[in-house]
Kinemage of the C-alpha trace (Angstrom):
@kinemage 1
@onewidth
@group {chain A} dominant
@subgroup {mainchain}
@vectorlist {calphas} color= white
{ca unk a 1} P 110.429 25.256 52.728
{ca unk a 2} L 108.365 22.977 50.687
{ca unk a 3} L 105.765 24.709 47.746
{ca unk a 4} L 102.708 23.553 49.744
{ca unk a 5} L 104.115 25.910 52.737
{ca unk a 6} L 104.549 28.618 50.525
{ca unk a 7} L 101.586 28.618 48.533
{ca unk a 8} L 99.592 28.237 51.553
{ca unk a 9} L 101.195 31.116 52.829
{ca unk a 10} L 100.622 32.912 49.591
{ca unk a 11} L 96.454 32.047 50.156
{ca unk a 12} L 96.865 33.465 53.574
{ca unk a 13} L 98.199 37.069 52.573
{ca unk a 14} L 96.237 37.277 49.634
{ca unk a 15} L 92.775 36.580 51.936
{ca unk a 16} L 93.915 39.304 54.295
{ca unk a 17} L 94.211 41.381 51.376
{ca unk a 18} L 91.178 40.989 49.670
{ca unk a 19} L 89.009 40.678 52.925
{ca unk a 20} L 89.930 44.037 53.439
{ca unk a 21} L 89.694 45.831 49.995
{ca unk a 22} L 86.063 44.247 50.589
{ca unk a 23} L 85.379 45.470 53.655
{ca unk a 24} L 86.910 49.062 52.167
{ca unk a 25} L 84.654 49.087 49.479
{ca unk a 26} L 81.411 48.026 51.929
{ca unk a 27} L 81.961 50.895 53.994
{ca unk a 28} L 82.668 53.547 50.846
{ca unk a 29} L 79.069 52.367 49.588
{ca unk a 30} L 77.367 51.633 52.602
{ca unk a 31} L 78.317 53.867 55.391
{ca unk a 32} L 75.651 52.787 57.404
{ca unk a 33} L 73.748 49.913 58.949
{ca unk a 34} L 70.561 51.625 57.209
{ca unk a 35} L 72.132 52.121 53.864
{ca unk a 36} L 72.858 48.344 54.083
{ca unk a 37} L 69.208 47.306 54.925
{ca unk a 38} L 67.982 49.734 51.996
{ca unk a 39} L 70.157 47.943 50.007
{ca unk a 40} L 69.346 44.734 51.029
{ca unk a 41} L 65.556 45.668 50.434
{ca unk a 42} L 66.074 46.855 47.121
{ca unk a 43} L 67.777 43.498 46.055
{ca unk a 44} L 65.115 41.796 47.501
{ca unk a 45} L 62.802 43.963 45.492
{ca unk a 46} L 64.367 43.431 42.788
{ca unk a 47} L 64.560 39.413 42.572
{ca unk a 48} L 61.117 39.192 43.496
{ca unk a 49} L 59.869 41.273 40.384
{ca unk a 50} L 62.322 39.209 38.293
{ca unk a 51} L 60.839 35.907 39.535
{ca unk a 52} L 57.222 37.861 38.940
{ca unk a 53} L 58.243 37.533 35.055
{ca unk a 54} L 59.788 34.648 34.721
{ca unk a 55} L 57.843 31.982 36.846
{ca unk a 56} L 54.835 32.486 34.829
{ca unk a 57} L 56.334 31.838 31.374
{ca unk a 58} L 57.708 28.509 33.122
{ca unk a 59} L 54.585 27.282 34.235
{ca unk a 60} L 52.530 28.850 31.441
{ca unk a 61} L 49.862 31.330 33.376
């Protein structure tokens, strides 16, 4: 077998691999579908009180 085989079989395992130790680590946090939308919420939160700060030193108000 030629390299380009084997590393694209490498890419393939190592996807599988990581996909999953994601998906592991999703679950562990965020059980459930409302633990996700909290969390989702409180990122949102969050980047709008960031841009709160920031977009008036940019445009000087």
């Amino acid at each position: 077998m030629g390299y380009r085989n084997r590393q694209h079989r490498w890419q393939k395992l190592k996807m599988i691999v990581l996909r999953s130790k994601v998906g592991d680590v999703s679950r562990a946090v965020f059980p459930t579908a409302k633990e996700k939308f909290n969390a989702f919420l409180a990122v949102a939160g969050l980047l709008s009180a960031i841009a709160a700060v920031i977009v008036p030193v940019f445009t000087g108000d």
